[in-house]
MARBA-3410 file (N, C-alpha, C, O; in Angstrom, 1 decimal):
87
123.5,173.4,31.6,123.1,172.0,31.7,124.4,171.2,31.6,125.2,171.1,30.7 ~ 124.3,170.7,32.6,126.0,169.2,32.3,125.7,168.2,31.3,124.6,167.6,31.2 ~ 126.5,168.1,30.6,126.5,167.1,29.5,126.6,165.4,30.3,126.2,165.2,31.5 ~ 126.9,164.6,29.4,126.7,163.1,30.2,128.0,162.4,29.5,128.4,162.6,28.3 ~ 128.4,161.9,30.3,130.1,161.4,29.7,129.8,160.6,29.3,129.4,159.6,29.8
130.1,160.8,28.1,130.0,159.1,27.0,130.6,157.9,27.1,130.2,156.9,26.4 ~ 131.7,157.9,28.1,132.5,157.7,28.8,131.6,155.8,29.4,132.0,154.6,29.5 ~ 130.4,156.5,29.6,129.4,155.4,30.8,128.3,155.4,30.1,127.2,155.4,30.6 ~ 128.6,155.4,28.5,127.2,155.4,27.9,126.0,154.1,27.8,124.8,154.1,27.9 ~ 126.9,153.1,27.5,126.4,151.7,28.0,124.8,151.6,29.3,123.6,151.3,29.3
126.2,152.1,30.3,124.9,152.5,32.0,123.7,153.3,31.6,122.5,153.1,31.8 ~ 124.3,154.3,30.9,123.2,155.5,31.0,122.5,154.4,30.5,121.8,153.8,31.3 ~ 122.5,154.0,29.1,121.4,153.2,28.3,120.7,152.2,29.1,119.4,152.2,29.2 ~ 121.8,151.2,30.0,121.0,150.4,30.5,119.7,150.9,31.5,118.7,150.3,31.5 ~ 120.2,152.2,32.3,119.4,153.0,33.4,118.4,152.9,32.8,117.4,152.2,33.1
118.4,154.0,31.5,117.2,154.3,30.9,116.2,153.4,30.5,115.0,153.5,30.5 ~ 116.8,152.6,30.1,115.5,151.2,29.9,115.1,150.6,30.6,113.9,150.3,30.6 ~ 116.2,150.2,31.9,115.6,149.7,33.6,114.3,150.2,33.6,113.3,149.5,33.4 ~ 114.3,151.9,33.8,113.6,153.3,34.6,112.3,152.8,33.3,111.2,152.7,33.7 ~ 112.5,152.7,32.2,111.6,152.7,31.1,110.1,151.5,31.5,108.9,151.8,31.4
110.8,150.1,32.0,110.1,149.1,32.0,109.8,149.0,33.5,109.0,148.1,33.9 ~ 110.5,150.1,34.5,110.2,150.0,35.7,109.6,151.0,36.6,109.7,150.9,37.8 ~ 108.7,152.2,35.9,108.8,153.4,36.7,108.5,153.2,38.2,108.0,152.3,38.9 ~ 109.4,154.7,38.5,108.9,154.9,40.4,109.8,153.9,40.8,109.5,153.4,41.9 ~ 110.9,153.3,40.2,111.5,152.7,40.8,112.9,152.6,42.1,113.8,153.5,41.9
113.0,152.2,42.7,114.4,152.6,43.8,115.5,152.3,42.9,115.5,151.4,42.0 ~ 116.5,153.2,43.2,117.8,153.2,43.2,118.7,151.9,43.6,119.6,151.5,42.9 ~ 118.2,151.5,44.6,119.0,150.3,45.0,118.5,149.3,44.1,119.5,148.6,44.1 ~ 117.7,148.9,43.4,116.7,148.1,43.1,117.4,147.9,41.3,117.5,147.0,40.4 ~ 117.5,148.9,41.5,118.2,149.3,39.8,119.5,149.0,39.9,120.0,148.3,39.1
120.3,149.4,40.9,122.1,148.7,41.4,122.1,147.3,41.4,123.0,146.8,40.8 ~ 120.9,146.4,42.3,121.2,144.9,42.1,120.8,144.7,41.1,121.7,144.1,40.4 ~ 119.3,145.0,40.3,119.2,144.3,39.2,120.2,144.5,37.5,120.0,143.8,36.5 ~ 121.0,145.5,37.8,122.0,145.9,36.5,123.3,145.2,36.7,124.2,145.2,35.9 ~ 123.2,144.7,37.8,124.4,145.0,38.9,125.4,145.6,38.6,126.4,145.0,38.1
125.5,146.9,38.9,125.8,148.4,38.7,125.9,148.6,40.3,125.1,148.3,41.1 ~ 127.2,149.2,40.6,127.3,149.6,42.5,126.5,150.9,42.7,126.7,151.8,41.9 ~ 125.7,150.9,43.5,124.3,151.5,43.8,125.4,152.9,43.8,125.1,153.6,42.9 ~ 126.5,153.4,44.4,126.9,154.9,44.0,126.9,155.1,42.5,126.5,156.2,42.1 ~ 127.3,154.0,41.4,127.4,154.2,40.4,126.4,155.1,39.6,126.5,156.1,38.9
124.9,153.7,40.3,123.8,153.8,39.6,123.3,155.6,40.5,122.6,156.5,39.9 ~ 123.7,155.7,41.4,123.1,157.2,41.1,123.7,158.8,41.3,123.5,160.0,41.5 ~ 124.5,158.0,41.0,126.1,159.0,40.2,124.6,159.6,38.7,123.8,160.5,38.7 ~ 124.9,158.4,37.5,124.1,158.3,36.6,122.9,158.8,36.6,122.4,159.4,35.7 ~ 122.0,158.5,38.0,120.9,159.0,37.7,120.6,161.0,37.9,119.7,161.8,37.6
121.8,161.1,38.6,121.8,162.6,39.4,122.1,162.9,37.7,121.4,163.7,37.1 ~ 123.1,162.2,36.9,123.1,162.7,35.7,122.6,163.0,34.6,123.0,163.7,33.7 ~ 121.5,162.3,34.8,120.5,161.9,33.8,119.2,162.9,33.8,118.5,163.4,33.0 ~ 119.2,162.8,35.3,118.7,164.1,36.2,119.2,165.4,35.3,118.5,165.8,34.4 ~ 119.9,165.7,35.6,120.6,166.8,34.8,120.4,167.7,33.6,120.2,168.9,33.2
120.5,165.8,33.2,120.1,166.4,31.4,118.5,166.1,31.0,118.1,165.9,29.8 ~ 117.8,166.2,32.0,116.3,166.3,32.1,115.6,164.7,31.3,114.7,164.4,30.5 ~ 116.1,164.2,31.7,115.6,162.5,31.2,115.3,161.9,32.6,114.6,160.9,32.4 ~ 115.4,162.0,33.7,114.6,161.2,34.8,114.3,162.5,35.6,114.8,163.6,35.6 ~ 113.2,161.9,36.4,113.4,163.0,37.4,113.1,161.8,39.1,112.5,160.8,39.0
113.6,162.1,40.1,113.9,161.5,41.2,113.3,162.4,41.9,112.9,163.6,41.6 ~ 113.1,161.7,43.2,112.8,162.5,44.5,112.8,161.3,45.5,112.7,160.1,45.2 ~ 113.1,161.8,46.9,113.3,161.5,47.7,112.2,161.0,48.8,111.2,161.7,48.9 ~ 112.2,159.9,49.5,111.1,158.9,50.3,112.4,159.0,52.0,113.2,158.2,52.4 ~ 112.1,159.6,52.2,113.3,159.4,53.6,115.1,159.2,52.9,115.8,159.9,52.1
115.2,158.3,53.4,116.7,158.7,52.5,116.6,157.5,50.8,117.4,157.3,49.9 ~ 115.3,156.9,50.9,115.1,156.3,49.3,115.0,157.1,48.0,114.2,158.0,47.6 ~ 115.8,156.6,47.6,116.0,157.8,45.8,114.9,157.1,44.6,115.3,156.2,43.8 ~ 113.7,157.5,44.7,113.0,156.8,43.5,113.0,158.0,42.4,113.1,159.2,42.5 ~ 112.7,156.7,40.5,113.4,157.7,39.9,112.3,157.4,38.9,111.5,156.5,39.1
112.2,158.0,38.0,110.9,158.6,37.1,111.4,159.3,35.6,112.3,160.2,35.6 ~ 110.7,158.7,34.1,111.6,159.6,33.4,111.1,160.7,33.1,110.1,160.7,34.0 ~ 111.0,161.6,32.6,110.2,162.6,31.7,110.0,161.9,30.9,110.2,160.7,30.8 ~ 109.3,163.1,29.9,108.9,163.3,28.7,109.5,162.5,27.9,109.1,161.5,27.4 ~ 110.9,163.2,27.6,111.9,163.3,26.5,112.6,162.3,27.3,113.3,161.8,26.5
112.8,161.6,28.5,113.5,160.3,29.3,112.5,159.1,28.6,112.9,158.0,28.2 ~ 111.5,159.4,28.5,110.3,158.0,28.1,110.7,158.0,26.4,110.6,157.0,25.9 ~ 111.0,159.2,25.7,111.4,158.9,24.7,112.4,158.0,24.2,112.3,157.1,23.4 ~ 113.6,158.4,24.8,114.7,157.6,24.8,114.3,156.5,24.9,114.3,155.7,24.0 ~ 113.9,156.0,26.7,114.0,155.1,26.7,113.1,154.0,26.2,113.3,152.8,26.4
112.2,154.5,25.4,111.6,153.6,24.3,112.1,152.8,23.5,111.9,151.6,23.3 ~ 113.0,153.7,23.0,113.8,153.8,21.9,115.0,152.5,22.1,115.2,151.5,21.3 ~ 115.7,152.8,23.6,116.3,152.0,24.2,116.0,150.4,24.3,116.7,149.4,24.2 ~ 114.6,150.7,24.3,113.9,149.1,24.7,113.9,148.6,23.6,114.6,147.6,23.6 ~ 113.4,148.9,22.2,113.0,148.6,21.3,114.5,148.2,20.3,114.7,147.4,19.4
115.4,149.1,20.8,116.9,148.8,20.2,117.6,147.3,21.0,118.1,146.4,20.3 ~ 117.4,147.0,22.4,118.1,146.5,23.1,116.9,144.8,22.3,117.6,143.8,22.0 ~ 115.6,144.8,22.1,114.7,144.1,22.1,115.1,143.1,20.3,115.0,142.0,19.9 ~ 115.8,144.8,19.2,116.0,144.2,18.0,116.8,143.5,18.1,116.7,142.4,17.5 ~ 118.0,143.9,18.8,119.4,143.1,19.2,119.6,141.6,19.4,120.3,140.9,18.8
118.3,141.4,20.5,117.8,140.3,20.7,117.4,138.9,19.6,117.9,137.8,19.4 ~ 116.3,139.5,19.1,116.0,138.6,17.8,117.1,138.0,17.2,117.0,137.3,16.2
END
């Protein structure tokens, strides 16, 4: 399994919570609204992919993306951290 470069941990997080409050969502959709450049955003998601936190599949050449199990955990987690921040 490929690890996830910590490197872009910020993205990953933001992805994850996008994907959390958006399922079945497009790739491109997640690039404008993060504004993240759509290779970026699915650079990240092939990665995330990876490490078994979204899973994607393909509509013609559309990348829609979905979390798991352990992806909906996170990004719970994500929302609820990004949400305390807020207050």
């Amino acid at each position: 399994m490929k690890t996830i470069n910590l490197k872009h941990m910020p993205d990953y997080l933001r992805v994850l919570g996008f994907v959390y409050e958006n399922p079945n969502i497009i790739v491109m959709v997640i690039s404008n609204k993060l504004q993240i450049t759509y290779s970026h955003v699915s650079k990240l998601v092939s990665e995330l992919a990876n490490a078994k936190l979204i899973t994607f599949e393909y509509t013609g050449r559309v990348k829609r993306t979905n979390l798991t199990d352990k992806g909906k955990q996170v990004g719970e987690a994500v929302v609820y951290l990004m949400q305390a921040l807020e207050e």
